[in-house]
C-alpha positions as CSV (number, residue, x, y, z in Angstrom):
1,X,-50.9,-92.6,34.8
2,X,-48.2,-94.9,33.5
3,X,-45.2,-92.6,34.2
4,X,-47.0,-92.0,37.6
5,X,-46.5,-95.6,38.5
6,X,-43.1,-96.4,36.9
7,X,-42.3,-92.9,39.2
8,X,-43.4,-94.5,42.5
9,X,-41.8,-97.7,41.3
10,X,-38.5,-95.7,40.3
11,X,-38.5,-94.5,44.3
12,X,-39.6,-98.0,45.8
13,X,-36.5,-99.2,44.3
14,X,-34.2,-95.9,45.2
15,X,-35.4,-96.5,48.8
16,X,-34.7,-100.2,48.9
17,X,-31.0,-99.1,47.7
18,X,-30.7,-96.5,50.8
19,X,-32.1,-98.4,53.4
20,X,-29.2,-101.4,52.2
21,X,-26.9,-98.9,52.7
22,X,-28.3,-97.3,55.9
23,X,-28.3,-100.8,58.0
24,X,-25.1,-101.4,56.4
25,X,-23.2,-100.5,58.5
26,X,-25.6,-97.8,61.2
27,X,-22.5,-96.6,63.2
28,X,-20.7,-95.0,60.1
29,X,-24.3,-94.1,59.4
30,X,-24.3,-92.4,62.9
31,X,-21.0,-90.7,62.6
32,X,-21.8,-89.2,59.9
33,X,-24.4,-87.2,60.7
34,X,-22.6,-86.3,64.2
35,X,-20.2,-85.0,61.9
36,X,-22.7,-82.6,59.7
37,X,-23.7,-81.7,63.1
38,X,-20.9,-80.5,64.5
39,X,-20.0,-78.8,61.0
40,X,-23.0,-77.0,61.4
41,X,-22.5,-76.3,65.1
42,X,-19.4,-75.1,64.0
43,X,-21.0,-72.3,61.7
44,X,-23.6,-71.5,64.2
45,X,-20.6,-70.9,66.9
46,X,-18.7,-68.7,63.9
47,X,-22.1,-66.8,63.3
48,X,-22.7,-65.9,67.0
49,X,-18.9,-64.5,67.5
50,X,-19.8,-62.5,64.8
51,X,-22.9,-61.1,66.1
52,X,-21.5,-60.8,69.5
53,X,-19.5,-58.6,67.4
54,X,-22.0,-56.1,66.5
55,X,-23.1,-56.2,70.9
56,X,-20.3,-55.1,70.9
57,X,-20.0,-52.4,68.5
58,X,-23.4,-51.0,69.7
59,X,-22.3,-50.7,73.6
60,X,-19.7,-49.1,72.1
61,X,-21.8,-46.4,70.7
62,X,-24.3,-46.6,73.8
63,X,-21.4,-45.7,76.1
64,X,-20.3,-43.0,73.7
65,X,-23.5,-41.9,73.2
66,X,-23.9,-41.3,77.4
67,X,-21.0,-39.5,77.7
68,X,-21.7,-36.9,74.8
69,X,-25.1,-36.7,76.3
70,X,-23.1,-35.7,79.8
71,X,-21.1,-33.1,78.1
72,X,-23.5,-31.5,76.2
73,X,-25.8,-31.4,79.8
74,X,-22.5,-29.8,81.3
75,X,-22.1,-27.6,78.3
76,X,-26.2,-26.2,78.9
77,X,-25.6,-25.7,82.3
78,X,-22.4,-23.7,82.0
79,X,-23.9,-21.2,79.2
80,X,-26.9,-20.8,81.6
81,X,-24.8,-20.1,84.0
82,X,-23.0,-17.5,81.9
83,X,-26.1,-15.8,80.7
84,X,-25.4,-17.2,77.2
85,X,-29.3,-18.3,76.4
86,X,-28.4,-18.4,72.8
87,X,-25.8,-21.2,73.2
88,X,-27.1,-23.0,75.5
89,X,-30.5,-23.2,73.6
90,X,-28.1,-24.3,70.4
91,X,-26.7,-26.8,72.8
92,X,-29.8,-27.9,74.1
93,X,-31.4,-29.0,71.1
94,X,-28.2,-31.3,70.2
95,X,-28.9,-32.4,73.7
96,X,-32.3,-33.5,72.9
97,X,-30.9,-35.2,69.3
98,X,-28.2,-37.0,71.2
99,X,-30.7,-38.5,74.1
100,X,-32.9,-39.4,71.4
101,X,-30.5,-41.0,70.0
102,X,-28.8,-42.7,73.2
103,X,-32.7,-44.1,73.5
104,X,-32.6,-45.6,70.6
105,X,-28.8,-47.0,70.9
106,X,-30.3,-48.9,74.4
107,X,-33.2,-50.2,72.6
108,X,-30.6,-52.0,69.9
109,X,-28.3,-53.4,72.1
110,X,-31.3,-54.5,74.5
111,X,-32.8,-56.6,71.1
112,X,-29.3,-57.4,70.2
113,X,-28.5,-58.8,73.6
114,X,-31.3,-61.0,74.3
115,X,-30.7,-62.7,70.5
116,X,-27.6,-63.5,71.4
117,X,-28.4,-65.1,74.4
118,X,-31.0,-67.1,73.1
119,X,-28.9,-67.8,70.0
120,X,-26.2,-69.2,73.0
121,X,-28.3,-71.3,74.7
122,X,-29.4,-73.2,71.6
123,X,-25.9,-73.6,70.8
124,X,-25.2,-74.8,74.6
125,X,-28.2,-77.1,74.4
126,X,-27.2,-78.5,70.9
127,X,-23.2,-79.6,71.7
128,X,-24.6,-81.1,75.2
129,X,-27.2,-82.6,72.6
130,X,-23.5,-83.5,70.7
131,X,-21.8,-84.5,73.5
132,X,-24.9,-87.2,74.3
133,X,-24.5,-88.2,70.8
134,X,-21.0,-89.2,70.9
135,X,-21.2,-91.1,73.8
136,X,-24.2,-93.1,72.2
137,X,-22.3,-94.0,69.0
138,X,-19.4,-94.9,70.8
139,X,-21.5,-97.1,73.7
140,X,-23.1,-99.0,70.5
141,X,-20.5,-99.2,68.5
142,X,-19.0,-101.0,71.5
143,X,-21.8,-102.9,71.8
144,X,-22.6,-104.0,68.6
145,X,-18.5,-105.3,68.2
146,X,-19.2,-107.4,71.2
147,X,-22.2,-109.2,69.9
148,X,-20.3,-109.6,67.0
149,X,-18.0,-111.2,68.8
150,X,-20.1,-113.3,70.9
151,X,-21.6,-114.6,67.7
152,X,-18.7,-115.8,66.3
153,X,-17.5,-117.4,69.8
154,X,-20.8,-119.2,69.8
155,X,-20.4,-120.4,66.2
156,X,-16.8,-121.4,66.8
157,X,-17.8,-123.4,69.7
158,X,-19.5,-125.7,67.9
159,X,-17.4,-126.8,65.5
160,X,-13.9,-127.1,67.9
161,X,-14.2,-130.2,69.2
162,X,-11.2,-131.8,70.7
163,X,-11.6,-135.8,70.0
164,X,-8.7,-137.7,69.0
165,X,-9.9,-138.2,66.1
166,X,-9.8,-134.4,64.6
167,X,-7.3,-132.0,64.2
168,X,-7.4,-130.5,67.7
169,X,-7.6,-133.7,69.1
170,X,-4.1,-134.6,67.2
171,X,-2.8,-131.1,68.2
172,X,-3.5,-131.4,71.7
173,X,-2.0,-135.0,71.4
174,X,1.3,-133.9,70.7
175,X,1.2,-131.1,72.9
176,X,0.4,-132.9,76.0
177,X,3.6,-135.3,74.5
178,X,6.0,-131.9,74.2
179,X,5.0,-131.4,77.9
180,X,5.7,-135.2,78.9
181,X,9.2,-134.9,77.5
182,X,9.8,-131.3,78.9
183,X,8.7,-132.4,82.5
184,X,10.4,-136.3,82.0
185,X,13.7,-134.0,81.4
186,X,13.7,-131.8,84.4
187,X,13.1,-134.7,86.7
188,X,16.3,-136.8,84.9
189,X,18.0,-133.7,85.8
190,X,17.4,-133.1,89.3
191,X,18.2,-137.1,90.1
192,X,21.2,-136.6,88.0
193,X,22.1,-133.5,90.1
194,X,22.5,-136.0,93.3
195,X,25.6,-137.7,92.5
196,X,28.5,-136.8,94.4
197,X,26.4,-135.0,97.0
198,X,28.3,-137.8,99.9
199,X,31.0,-136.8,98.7
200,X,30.9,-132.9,99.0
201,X,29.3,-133.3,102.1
202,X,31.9,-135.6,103.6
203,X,34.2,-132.5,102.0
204,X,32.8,-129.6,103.9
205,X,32.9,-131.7,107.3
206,X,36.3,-132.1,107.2
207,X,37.0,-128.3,105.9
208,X,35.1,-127.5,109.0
209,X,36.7,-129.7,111.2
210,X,40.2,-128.3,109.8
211,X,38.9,-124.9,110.8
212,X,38.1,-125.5,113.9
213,X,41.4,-126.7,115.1
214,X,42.7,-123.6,113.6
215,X,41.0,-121.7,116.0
216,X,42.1,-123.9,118.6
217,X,45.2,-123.3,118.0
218,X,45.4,-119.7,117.8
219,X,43.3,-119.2,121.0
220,X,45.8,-120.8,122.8
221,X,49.1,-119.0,121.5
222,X,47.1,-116.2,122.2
223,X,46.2,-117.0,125.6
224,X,42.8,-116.8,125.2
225,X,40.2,-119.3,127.2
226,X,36.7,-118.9,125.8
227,X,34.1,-122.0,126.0
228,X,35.6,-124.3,123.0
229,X,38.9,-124.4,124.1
230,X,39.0,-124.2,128.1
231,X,38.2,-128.2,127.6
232,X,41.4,-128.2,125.5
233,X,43.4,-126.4,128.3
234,X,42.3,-128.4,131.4
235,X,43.3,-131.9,129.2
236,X,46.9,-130.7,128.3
237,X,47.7,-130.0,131.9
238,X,46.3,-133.1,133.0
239,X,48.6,-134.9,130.7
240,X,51.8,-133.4,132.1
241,X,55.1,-132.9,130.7
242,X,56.4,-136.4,130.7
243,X,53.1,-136.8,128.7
244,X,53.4,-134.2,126.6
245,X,56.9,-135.3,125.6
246,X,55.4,-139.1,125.1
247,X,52.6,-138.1,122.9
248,X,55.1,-135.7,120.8
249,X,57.9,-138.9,120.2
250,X,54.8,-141.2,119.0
251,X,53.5,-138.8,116.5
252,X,57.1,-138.1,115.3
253,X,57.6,-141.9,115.1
């Protein structure tokens, strides 16, 4: 009676133990046994090459068994033909032992056969059982990372606050000050990057203008009138010689 009780008390306590450890932590729980499964799965699938084996072995002798039966029939026939009763009759009777036992090969590999296919489709049925498995522990496993997650995101939430007057607040204080400065520096930059701009511009006008007058020039040593200088042509012989000479003696002066 007592030892009954301290037994049942003895297993209470074993069985607290193994359900702490089985809700643990369920998904190693779960991979685990996928794992004895497939071991065994794996046996199973080493057994029935073996015993596809022995089909194997046994059509062997079924086909070698139909093609002595042929040759002794063959053998009959020919000492029948030959007036050899004696031999053929010797013949004949190893012709009825080796169809008795060609009947009896057939009936083997007809057993042998339908095991192995049943043995098969158990096996098919139990890795698509497998494969459904897998995709189970690896769906919760996802699953049960995200709530995870989500649990500490919600417990987080609640204690970042970001008033001035905690660390974040502070944080997010000087950060916003690093951005000031950053941005306040750019700006000095591009105003600083305006100086001189009159300047250049004032530069490339008159590199342009100097251009120009090149062309000018060289269109009309080279006796070519195009739109810019045909204005240039009709002015210089409206000014003449004498003018011509003029304007040359006040520039040299």
């Amino acid at each position: 009676m007592i030892f009954g009780k301290l037994w049942r008390t003895l297993k209470a306590q074993i069985n607290k133990i193994a359900n702490l450890f089985w809700t643990a932590d369920p998904i190693a729980q779960m991979q685990y046994e996928y794992d004895v499964s497939v071991e065994q799965l794996k046996e199973g699938r080493e057994g029935l090459e073996q015993y596809r084996a022995l089909v194997e072995r046994v059509t062997r002798q079924v086909a070698n068994a139909k093609t002595h039966v042929a040759s002794l029939e063959a053998k009959v026939k020919a000492y029948l033909q030959a007036a050899d009763r004696e031999t053929a009759a010797k013949f004949a009777l190893e012709l009825q032992k080796a169809k008795a036992e060609l009947a009896e090969n057939q009936s083997q590999l007809q057993l042998h056969e339908e095991a192995y296919n049943n043995s098969l489709e158990k096996i098919k049925h139990a890795s698509s059982k497998l494969a459904q498995i897998r995709e189970k522990i690896q769906k919760y496993d996802a699953e049960l990372k995200m709530s995870r997650a989500e649990a500490e995101i919600a417990k987080l939430a609640q204690s970042l606050k970001f008033d001035v007057t905690t660390d974040f607040g502070e944080i997010e204080t000087v950060i916003q000050e690093k951005i000031s400065l950053n941005r306040a520096k750019v700006r000095v930059a591009a105003d600083l990057s305006g100086e001189g701009v009159a300047d250049v511009k004032r530069e490339q006008a008159m590199e342009k203008a100097m251009a120009d007058q090149a062309l000018r020039e060289f269109e009309t040593q080279m006796g070519l009138v195009t739109p810019a200088t045909a204005g240039v042509a009709e002015a210089e012989k409206a000014m003449g010689p004498a003018a011509k000479a003029k304007e040359s003696t006040t520039q040299k002066a």
